[in-house]
C-alpha positions in Angstrom: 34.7 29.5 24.8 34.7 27.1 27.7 35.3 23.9 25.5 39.1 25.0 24.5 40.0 26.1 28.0 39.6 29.3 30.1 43.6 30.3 29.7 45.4 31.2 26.6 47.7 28.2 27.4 44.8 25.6 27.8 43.5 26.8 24.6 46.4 26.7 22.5 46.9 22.9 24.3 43.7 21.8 23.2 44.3 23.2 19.8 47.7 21.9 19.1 46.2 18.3 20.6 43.3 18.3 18.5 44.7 19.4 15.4 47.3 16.5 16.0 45.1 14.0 16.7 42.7 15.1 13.9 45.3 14.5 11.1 47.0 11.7 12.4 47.0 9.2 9.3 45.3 11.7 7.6 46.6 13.7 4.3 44.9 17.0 5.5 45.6 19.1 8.8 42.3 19.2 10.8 41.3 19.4 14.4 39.5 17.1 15.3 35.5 17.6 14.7 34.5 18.4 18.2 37.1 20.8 18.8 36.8 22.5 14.9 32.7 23.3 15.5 34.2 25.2 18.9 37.2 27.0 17.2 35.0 28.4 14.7 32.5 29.7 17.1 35.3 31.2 19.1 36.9 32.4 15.8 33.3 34.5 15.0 32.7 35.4 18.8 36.4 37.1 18.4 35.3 38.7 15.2 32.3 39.5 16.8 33.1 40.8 20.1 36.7 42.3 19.4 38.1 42.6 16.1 35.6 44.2 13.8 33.7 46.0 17.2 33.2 50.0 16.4 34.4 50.1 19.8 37.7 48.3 20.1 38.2 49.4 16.2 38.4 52.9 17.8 41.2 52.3 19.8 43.7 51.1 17.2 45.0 54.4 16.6 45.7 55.1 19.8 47.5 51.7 19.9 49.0 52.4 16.5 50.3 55.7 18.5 51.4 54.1 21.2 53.7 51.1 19.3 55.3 53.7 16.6 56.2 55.9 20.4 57.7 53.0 22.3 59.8 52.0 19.0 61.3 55.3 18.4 61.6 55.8 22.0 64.2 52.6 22.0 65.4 53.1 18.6 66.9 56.5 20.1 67.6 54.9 23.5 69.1 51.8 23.0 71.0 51.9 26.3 66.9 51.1 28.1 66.9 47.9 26.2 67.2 44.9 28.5 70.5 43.3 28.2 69.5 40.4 25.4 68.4 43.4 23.2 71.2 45.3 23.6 73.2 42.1 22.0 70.4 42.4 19.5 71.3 46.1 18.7 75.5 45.4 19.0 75.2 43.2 16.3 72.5 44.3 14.2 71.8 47.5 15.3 69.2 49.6 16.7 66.7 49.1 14.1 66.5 45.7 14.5 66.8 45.6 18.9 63.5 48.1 19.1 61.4 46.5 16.6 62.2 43.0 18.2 61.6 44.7 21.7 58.8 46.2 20.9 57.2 43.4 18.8 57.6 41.6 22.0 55.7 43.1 24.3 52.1 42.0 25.3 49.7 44.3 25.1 49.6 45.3 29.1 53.5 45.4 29.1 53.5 47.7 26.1 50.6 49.7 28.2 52.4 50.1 31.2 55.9 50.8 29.4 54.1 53.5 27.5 52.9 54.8 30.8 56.1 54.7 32.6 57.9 56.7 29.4 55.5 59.0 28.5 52.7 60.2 31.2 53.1 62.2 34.1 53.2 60.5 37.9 50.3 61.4 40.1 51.5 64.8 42.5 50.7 62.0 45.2 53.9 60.2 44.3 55.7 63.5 45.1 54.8 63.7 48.5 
């Protein structure tokens, strides 16, 4: 929805604004009235559009797949963590480093990581 902003960052700015501004001197937590009659049509468009869709909903296993792979993957390899995570995993241990890793990635990251891992480079690459 336009109204909150077209990035994730102007959205969760005009969020965090209104919902200061609508309980300022208030004893509830509310955004303000403008900004709550978008968030909840953005909320049901989401529910709408992406989180209860027969398409999208088919994907989650995949994505499931994908997650419990990448977290193994550096639970086993903990020398492929990035440096901070491999101070995560000296002093916790690897449990701990791939979940926080892994919990951390977006969604394209986690995609692309997978893809590096996992599936085969094009025979043009070889040449």
């Amino acid at each position: 929805k336009k109204g909150l902003g077209t990035t994730k960052s102007q959205r969760i700015s005009t969020l965090t604004h209104a919902l200061i501004e609508g309980s300022y001197e208030r004893d509830t937590i509310q955004f303000t009235p403008e900004v709550d009659e978008l968030f909840n049509s953005f909320h049901s468009f989401m529910f709408d559009s992406l989180y209860t869709n027969p398409i999208a909903k088919g994907e989650e296993k995949k994505a499931e797949q994908m997650i419990k792979t990448l977290y193994h993957y550096f639970y086993n390899h903990p020398e492929k963590l990035p440096d901070e995570y491999s101070e995560i995993y000296k002093s916790q241990g690897a449990e701990r480093s791939a979940v926080d890793y892994v919990a951390g990635m977006t969604d394209r990251f986690a995609v692309y990581t997978y893809k590096e891992l996992f599936l085969p480079k094009s025979w043009g690459v070889l040449n």
